[in-house]
LODODREN-691299 format. One record per residue (C-alpha): x, y, z; residue number from 1; residue in one letter. Coordinates in nm, 3 decimals, always signed. Example, Ala and Ser with C-alpha at 12.3 -4.5 7.8 and 13.67 -1.06 7.14 Angstrom:
> +1.230	-0.450	+0.780	1	a
> +1.367	-0.106	+0.714	2	s
//
This chain:
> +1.998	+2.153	-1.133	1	x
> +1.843	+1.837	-1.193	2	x
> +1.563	+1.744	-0.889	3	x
> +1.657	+1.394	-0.739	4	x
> +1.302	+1.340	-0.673	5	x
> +0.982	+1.330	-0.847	6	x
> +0.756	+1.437	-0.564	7	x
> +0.780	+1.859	-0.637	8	x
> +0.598	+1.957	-0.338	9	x
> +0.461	+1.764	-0.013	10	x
> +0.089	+1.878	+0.019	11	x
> -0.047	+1.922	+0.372	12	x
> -0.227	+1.624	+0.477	13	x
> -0.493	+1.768	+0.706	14	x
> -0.683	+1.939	+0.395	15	x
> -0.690	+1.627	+0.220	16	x
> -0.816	+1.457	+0.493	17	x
> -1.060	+1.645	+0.530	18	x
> -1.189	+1.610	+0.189	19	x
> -1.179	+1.262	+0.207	20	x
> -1.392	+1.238	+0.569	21	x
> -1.640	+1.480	+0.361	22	x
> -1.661	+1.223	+0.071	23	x
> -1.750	+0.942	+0.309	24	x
> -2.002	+1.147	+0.530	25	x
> -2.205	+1.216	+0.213	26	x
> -2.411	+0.984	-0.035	27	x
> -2.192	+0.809	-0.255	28	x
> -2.182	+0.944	-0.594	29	x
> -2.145	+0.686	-0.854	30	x
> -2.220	+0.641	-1.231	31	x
> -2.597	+0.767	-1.378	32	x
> -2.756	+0.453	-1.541	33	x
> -2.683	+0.603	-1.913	34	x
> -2.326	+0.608	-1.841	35	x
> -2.261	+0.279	-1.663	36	x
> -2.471	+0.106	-1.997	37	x
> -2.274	+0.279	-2.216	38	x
> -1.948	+0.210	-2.058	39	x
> -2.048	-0.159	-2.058	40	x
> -2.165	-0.175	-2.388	41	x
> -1.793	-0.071	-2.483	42	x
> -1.696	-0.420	-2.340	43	x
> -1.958	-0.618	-2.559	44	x
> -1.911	-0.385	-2.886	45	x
> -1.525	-0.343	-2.872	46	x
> -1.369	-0.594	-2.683	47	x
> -1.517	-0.952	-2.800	48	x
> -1.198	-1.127	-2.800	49	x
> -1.114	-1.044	-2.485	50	x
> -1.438	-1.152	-2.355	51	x
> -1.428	-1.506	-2.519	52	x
> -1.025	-1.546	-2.354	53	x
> -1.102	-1.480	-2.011	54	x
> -1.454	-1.717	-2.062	55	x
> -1.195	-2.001	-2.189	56	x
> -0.927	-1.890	-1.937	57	x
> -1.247	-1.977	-1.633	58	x
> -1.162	-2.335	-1.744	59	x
> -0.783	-2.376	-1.665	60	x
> -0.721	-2.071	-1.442	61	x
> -0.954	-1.997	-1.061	62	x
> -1.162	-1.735	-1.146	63	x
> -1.025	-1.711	-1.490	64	x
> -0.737	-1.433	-1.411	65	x
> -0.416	-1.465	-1.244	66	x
> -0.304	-1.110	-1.102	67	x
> -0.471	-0.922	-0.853	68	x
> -0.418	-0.589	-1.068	69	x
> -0.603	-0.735	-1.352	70	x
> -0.938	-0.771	-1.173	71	x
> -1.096	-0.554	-1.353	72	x
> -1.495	-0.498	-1.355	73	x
> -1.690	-0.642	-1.597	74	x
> -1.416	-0.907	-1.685	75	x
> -1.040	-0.868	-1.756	76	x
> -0.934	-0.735	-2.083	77	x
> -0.599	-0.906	-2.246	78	x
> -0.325	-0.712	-2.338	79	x
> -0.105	-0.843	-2.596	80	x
> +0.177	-0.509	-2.644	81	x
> +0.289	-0.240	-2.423	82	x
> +0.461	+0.061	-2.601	83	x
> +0.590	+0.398	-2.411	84	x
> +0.285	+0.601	-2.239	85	x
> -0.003	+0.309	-2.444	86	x
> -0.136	-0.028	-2.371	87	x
> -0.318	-0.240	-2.670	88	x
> -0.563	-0.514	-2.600	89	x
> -0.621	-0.829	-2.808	90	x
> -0.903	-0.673	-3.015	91	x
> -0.628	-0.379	-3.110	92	x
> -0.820	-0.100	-2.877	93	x
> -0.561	+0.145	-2.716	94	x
> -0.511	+0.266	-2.394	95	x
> -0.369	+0.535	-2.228	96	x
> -0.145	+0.361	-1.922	97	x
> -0.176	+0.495	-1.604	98	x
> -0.165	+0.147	-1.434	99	x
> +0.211	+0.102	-1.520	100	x
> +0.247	-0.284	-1.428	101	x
> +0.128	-0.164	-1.068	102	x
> +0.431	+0.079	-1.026	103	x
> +0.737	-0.010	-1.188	104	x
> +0.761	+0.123	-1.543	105	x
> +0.905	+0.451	-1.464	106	x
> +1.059	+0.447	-1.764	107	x
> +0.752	+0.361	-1.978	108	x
> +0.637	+0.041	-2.101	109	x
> +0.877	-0.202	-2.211	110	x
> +1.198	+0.089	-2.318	111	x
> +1.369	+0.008	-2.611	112	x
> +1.735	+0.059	-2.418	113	x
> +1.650	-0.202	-2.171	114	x
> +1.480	-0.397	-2.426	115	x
> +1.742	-0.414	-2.635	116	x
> +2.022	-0.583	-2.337	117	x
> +1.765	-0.800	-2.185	118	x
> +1.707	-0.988	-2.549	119	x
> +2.135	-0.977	-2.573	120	x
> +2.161	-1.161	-2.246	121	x
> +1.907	-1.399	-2.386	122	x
> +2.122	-1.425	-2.693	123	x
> +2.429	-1.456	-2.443	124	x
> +2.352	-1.711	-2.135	125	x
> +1.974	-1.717	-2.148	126	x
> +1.725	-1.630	-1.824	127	x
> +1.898	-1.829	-1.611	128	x
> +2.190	-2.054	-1.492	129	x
> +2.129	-2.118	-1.122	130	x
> +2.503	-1.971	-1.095	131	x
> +2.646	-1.649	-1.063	132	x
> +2.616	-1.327	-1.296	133	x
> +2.792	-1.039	-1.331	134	x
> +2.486	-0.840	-1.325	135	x
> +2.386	-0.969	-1.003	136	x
> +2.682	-0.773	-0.833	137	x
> +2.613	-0.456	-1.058	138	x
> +2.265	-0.432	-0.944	139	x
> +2.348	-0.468	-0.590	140	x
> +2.641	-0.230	-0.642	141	x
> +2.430	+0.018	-0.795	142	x
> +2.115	+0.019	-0.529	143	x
> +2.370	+0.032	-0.298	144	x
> +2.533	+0.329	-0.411	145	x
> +2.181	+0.549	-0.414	146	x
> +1.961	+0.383	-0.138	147	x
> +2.115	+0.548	+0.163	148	x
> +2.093	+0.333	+0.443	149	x
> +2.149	+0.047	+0.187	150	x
> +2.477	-0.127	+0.286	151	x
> +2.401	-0.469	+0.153	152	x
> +2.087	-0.595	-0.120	153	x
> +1.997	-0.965	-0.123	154	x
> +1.762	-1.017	-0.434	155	x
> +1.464	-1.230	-0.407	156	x
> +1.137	-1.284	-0.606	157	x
> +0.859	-1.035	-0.491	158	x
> +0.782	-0.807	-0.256	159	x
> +0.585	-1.055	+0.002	160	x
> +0.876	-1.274	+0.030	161	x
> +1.130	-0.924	+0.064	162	x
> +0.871	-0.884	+0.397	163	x
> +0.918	-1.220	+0.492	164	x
> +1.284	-1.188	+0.501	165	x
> +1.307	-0.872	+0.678	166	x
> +1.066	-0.978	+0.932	167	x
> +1.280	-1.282	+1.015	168	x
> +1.601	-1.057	+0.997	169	x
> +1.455	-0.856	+1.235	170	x
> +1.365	-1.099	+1.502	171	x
> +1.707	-1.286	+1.465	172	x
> +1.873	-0.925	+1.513	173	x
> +1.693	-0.830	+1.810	174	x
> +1.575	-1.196	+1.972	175	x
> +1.207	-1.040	+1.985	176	x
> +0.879	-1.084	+1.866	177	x
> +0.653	-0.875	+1.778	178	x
> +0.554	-0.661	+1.460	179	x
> +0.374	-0.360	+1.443	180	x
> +0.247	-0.241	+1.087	181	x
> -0.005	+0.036	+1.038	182	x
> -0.328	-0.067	+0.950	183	x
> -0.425	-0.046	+0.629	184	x
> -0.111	-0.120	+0.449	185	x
> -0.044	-0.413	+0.237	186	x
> +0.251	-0.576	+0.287	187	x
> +0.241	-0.909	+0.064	188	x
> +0.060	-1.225	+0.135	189	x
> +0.255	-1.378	+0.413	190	x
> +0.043	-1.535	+0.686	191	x
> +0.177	-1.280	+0.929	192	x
> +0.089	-0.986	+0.737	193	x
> -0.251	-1.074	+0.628	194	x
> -0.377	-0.855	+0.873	195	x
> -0.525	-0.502	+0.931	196	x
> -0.504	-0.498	+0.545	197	x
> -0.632	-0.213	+0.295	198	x
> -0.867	-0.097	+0.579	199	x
> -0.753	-0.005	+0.928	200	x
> -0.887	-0.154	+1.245	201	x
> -0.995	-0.492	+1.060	202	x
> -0.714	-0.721	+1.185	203	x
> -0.772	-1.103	+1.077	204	x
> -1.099	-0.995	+0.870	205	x
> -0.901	-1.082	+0.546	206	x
> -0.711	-1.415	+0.719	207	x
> -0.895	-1.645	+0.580	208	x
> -0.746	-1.988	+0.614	209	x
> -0.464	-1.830	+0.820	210	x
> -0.472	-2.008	+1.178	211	x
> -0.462	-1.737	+1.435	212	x
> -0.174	-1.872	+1.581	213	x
> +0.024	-1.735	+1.304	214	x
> -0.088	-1.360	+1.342	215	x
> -0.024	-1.378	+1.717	216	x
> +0.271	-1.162	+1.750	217	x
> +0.159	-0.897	+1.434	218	x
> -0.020	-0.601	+1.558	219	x
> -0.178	-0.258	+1.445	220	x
> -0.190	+0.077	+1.485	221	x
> -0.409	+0.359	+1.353	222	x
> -0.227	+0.497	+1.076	223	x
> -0.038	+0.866	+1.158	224	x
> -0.139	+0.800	+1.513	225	x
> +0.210	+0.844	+1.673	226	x
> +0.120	+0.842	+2.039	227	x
> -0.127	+0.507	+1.991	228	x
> +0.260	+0.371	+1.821	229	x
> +0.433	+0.448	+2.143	230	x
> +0.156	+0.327	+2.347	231	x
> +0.216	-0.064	+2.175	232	x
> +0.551	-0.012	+2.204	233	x
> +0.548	+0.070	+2.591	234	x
> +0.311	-0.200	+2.630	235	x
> +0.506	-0.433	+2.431	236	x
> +0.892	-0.361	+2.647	237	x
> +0.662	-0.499	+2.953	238	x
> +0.605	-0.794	+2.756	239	x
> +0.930	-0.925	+2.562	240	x
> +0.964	-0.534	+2.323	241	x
> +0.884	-0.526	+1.938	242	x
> +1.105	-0.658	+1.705	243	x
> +1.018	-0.407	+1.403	244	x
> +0.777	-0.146	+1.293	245	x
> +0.708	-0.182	+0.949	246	x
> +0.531	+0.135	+0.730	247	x
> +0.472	+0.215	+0.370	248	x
> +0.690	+0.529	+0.378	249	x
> +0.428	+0.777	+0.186	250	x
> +0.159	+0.617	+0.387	251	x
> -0.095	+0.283	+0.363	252	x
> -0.161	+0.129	-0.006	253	x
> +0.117	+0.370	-0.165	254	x
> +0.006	+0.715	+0.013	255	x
> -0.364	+0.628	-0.019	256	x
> -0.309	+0.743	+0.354	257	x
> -0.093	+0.994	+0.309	258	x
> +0.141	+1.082	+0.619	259	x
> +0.231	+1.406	+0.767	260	x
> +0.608	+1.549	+0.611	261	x
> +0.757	+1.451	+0.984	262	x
> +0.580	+1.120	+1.050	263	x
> +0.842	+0.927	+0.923	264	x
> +1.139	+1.084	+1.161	265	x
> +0.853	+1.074	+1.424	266	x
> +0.863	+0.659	+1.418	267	x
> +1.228	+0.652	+1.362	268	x
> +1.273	+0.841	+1.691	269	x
> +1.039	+0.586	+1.835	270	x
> +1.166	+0.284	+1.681	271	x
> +1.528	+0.362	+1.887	272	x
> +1.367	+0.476	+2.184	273	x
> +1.207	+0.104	+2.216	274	x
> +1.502	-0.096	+2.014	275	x
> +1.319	-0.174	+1.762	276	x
> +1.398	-0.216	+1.392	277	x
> +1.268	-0.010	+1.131	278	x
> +1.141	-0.179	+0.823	279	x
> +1.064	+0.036	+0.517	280	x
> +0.848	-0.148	+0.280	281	x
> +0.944	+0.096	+0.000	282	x
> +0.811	-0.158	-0.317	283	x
> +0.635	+0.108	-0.485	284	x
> +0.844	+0.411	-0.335	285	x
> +1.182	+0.286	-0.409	286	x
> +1.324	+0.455	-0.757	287	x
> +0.984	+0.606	-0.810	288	x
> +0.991	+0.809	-0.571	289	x
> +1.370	+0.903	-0.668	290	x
> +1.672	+0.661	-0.704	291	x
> +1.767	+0.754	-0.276	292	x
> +1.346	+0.621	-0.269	293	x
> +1.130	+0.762	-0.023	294	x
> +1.378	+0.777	+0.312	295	x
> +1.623	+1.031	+0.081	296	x
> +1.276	+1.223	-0.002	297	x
> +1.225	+1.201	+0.358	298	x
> +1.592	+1.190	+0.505	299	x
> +1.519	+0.910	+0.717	300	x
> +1.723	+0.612	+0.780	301	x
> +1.525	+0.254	+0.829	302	x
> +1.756	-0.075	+0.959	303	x
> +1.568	-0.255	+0.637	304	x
> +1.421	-0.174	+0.292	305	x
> +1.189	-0.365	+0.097	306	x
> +1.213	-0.370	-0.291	307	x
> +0.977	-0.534	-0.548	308	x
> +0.813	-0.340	-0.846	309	x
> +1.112	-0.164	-1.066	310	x
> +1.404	-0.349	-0.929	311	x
> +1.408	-0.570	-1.247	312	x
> +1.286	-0.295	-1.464	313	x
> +0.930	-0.518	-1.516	314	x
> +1.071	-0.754	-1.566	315	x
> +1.026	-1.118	-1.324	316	x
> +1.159	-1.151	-0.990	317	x
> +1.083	-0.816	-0.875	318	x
> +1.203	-0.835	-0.479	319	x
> +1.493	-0.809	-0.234	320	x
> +1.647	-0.709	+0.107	321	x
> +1.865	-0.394	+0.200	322	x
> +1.985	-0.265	+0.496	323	x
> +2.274	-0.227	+0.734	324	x
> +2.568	-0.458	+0.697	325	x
> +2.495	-0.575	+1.097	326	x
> +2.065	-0.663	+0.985	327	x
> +2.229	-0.800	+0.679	328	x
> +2.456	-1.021	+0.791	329	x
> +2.182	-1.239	+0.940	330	x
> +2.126	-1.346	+0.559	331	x
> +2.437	-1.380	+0.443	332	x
> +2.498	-1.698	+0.227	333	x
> +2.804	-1.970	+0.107	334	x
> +3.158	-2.038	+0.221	335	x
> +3.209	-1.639	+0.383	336	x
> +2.893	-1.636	+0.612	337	x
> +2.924	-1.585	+1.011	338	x
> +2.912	-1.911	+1.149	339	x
> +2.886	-1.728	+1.510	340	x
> +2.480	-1.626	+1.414	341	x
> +2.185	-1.796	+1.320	342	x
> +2.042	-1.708	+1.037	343	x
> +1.744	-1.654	+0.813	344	x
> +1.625	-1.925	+0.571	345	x
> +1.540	-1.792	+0.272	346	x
> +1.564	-1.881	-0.125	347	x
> +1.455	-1.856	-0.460	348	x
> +1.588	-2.086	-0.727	349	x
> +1.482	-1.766	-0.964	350	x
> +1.587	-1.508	-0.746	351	x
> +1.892	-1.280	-0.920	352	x
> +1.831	-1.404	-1.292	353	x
> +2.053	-1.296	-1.526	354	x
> +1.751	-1.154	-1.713	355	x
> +1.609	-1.011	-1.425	356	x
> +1.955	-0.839	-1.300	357	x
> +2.012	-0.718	-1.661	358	x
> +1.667	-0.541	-1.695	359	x
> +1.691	-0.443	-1.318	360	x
> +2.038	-0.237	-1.408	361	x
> +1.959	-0.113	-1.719	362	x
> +1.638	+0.026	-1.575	363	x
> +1.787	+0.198	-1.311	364	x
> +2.093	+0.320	-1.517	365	x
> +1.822	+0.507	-1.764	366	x
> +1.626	+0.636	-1.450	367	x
> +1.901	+0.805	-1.312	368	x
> +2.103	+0.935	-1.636	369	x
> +1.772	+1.026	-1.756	370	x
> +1.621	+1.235	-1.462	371	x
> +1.290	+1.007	-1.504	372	x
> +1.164	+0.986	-1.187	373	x
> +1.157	+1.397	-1.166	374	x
> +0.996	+1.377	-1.508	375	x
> +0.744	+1.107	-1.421	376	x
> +0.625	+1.342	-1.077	377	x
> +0.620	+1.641	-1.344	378	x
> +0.365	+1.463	-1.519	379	x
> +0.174	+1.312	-1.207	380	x
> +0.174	+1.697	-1.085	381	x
> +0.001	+1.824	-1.439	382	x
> -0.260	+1.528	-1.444	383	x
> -0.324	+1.581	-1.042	384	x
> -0.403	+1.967	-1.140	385	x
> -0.595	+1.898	-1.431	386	x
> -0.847	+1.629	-1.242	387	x
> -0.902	+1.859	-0.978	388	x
> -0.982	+2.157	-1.210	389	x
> -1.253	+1.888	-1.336	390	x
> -1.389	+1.815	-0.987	391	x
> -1.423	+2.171	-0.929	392	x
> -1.564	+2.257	-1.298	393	x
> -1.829	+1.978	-1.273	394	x
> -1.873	+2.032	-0.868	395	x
> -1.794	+1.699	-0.798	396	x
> -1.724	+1.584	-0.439	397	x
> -1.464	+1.341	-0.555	398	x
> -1.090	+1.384	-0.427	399	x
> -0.756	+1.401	-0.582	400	x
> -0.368	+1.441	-0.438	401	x
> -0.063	+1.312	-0.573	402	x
> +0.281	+1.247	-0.415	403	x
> +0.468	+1.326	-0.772	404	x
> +0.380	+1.010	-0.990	405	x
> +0.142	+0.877	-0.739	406	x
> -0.190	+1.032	-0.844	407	x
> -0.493	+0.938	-0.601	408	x
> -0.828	+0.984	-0.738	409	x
> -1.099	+0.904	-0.452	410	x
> -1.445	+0.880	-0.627	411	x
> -1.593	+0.680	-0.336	412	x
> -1.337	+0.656	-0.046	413	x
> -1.425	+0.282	+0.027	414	x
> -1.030	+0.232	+0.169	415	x
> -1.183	+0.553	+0.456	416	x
> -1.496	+0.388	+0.543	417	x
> -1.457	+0.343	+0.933	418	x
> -1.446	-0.007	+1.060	419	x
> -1.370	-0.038	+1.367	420	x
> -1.459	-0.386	+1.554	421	x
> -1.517	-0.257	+1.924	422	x
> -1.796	-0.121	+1.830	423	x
> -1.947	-0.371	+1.692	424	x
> -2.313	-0.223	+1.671	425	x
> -2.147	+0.008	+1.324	426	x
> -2.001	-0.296	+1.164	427	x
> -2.333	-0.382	+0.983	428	x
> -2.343	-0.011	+0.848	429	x
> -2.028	-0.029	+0.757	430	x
> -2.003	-0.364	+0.555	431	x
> -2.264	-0.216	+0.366	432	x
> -2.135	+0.150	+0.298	433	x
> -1.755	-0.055	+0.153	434	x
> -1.981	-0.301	-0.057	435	x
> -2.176	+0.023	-0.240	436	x
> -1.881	+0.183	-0.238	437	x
> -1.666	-0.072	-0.382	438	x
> -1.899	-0.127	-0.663	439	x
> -1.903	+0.227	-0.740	440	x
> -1.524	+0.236	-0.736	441	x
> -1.496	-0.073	-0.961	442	x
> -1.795	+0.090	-1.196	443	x
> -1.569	+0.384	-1.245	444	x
> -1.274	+0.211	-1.357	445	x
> -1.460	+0.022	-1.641	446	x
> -1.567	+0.404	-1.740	447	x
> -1.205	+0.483	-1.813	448	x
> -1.136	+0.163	-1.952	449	x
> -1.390	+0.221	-2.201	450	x
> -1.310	+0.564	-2.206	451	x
> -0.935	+0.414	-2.297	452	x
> -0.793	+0.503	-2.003	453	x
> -0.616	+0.189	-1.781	454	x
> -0.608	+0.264	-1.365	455	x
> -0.514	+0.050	-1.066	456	x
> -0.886	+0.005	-0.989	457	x
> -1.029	+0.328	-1.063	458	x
> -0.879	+0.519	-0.775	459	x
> -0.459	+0.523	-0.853	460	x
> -0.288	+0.619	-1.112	461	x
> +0.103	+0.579	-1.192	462	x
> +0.272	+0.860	-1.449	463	x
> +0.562	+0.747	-1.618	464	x
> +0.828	+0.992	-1.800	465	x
> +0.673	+0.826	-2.109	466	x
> +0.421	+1.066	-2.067	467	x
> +0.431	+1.431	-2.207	468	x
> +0.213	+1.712	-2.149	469	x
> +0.051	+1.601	-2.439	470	x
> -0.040	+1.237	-2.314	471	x
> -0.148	+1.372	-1.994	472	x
> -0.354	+1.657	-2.186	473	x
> -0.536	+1.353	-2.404	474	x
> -0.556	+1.194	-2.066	475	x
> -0.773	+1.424	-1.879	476	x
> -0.986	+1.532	-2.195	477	x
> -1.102	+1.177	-2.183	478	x
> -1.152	+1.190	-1.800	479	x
> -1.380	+1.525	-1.886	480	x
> -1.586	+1.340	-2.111	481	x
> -1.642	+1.080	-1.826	482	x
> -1.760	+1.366	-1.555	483	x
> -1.917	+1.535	-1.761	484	x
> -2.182	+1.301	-1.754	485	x
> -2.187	+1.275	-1.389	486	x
> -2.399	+1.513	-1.149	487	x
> -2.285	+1.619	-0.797	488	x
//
């Protein structure tokens, strides 16, 4: 029987944890001065085209890159095709892709099945009408059919403005105010989630040119910390309740945090206890994970789901809203809209594409008559094995885990360095420790890259069900000869 899911076996968190606390504790462990030169020199020797883009790309563009994924240490590199389980860079170097577009390529890079009906609909209507498309109601109709507590799907661009709706939804729905997230997870760029963001305890540290006044009713807990949850939300029914708790369902920055098996049910339980809504920003989970995403892994019901990432297959306009028909209601649209309820503004002249909806369905059809998301987690399981028979061959400190095709390798646990501002007398020790460790992290991820291995910044990698045993065998054969020149 096929597995629904690509995540094989839920590891216990408390080992890893433990692990990770050990990595931080101890002198940071980066790159000898041999290696780093000679990873660098790969840049200058291989990649000159590249170099002289992003240098003419400073003149037009801030910073001379556009996407947060492709800051990359020393510079960028440009990628100009995508094939299956490789990536191949303007100066023709290939890469082994384990950064799969930040999550969504389950499938592989840019499938030849969904290829082929996104350039039909081109041929057909084009990207877009503004109007209505058939293949807006077959996407909905098909994430509907799989998510489980997915009654209705509104489409939208990305994942930040998914969070904005749902955040709105939920204070229409419940005539409250505040939001609790767990610190450390990202949850888009909206003003009211800048906050507590890849590192717990930090609150507006990242909010810059945010006024506070728009973070005043977002608050944070300590991630997997279920009693400090009820605490905030005992303290908050005093004070007008919570309108939603909002978690990555694997944990903070896609399971960098990974939660216990029951946490989820845990802040369900809570969540109805206090009337609150439960948001489940499952961008990254959602159909990589397995088509039901992370609450069928989990068998928990949220009130709202967040989508972004594989919805449109890759593709543009990567975001929506599901939930319950009574949360959903409060963005219903056009002539058949309640007129009884207030609802959310939202919008998106973009938003449900044709091209978009066509890659979106496609996509999903292949995952699930295709069994890739199992396939994808078999491969995240071998490469998770492998790199920790490498650690433990070279008696490195570093730390891997994987939930199925989520592969975490910590080489200098910056995201666990403890900040915590009421006590402020550790803050200065503690800037420093995430700015040495940051470098180190960034220093390892031009190793792969020149190594010809792409991550998401040297500490996460995606599998897709492009990859075979033999792409994930030349994968960690490369990652040897990168450790191997590394002492404990």
């Amino acid at each position: 029987m096929k597995s629904p899911f690509s995540i094989s076996h839920y590891h216990d968190t408390q080992p890893i944890y433990q692990k990770l606390k050990k990595l931080v504790d101890q002198e940071v462990v980066g790159l000898p001065k041999a290696l780093l030169e000679k990873s660098l020199g790969y840049f200058d020797e291989k990649c000159p085209k590249s170099k002289a883009m992003i240098d003419r790309a400073k003149e037009y563009i801030p910073g001379g890159v556009q996407h947060n994924l492709a800051f990359n240490y020393p510079y960028p590199i440009v990628f100009t095709k995508a094939e299956g389980a490789y990536l191949y860079d303007l100066d023709g170097n290939p890469y082994l892709d384990f950064l799969q577009a930040g999550g969504p390529t389950v499938l592989g890079s840019n499938p030849e099945e969904v290829r082929k009906e996104a350039v039909a609909l081109l041929e057909s209507c084009g990207p877009s009408t503004g109007l209505f498309h058939e293949y807006e109601l077959k996407l909905a109709q098909l994430i509907c059919e799989n998510m489980p507590s997915v009654e209705k799907f509104r489409m939208l661009n990305s994942g930040s403005e998914s969070v904005i709706a749902a955040v709105r939804v939920a204070r229409l729905a419940t005539k409250k105010k505040k939001i609790i997230k767990v610190g450390g997870a990202y949850h888009g760029w909206m003003d009211q989630m800048v906050y507590g963001t890849r590192i717990p305890r930090t609150g507006r540290f990242e909010a810059h040119g945010i006024p506070k006044a728009y973070t005043k009713h977002t608050q944070e807990v300590y991630p997997n910390d279920i009693k400090a949850l009820e605490r905030k939300l005992r303290f908050n029914k005093l004070r007008g309740g919570t309108a939603a708790v909002i978690v990555e369902p694997l944990g903070p920055e896609s399971g960098t945090r990974p939660v216990p098996i029951n946490y989820n049910k845990q802040v369900r339980a809570l969540c109805d206890k206090y009337g609150a809504l439960l948001i489940f920003d499952e961008v990254v989970t959602a159909f990589r994970v397995g088509m039901q995403g992370a609450q069928g892994y989990f068998d928990v019901m949220p009130d709202l789901t967040v989508f972004g990432k594989v919805v449109a297959g890759g593709y543009p306009s990567a975001g929506g809203l599901g939930g319950k028909n009574e949360y959903m209601r409060y963005l219903a649209a056009g002539l058949d809209g309640d007129k009884k309820i207030k609802k959310a503004k939202v919008g998106g002249t973009m938003a449900a594409n044709p091209l978009s909806c066509v890659a979106g369905y496609h996509t999903l059809k292949q995952i699930l008559d295709t069994d890739a998301c199992a396939q994808a987690g078999k491969a995240g399981d071998r490469l998770a094995k492998g790199l920790q028979e490498i650690m433990q061959k070279y008696q490195l400190p570093y730390v891997v885990y994987n939930q199925g095709s989520i592969v975490h390798l910590e080489t200098s646990g910056v995201l666990f360095v403890d900040v915590n501002f009421a006590k402020p007398w550790t803050l200065p020790n503690a800037l420093k420790q995430i700015k040495i460790r940051k470098d180190v992290m960034e220093q390892m991820g031009a190793a792969f890259m020149a190594a010809g291995i792409v991550t998401l910044a040297g500490s996460r990698l995606y599998t897709s069900a492009a990859q075979t045993d033999a792409v994930i065998d030349e994968a960690l054969a490369k990652f040897d000869g990168v450790f191997a020149q590394i002492k404990g």
